[in-house]
N, C-alpha and C positions, 0 to 999 in steps of 0.2 A: 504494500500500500504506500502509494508518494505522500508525501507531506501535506499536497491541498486537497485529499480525499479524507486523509486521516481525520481533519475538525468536523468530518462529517456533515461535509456539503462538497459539492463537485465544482470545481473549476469552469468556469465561462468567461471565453476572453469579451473583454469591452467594448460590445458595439453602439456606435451612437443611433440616437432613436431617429433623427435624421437619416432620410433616404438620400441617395446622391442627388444632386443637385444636376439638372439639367443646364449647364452653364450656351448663354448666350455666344454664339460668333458673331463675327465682323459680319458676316451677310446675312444673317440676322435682324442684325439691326435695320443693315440697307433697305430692307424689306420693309422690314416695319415702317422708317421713316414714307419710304414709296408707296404701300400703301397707307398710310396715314394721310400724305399730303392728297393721296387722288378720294378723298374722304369716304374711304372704305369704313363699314360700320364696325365696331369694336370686335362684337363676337366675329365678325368675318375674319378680321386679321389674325382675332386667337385660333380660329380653323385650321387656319393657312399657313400659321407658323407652328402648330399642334400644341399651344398652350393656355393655360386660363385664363380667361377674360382679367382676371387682377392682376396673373402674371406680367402682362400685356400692360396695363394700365400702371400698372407701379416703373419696368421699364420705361414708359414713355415718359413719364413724369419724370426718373431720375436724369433722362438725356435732352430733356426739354421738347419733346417731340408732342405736338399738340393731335388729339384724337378727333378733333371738332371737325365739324366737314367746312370745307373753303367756301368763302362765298365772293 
């Protein structure tokens, strides 16, 4: 018996409760901004980029990218 069985609980290495992170590219963004600016609606771009409408919304907002349709 090793040593971390012995206290009499089993060993589980440390995983965080975080899922990985879907990290944004460069074309990514391009996208977003492109359809942003051609004032594609919200859910259409999180479609299109396969992410959630707040994913999408928080992005935009951290890169100054406005979601409003042009006028």
């Amino acid at each position: 018996m090793n040593q971390l069985t012995s206290l009499g609980t089993t060993y589980a290495p440390h995983f965080s409760r975080r899922s990985r992170r879907n990290e944004w590219s460069n074309e990514d963004l391009h996208r977003l901004r492109d359809l942003a600016a051609t004032g594609t609606p919200l859910n259409a771009i999180a479609a299109a980029l396969r992410r959630t409408a707040s994913a999408v919304r928080n992005k935009a907002g951290m890169h100054g990218i406005s979601l409003r349709s042009p006028r």
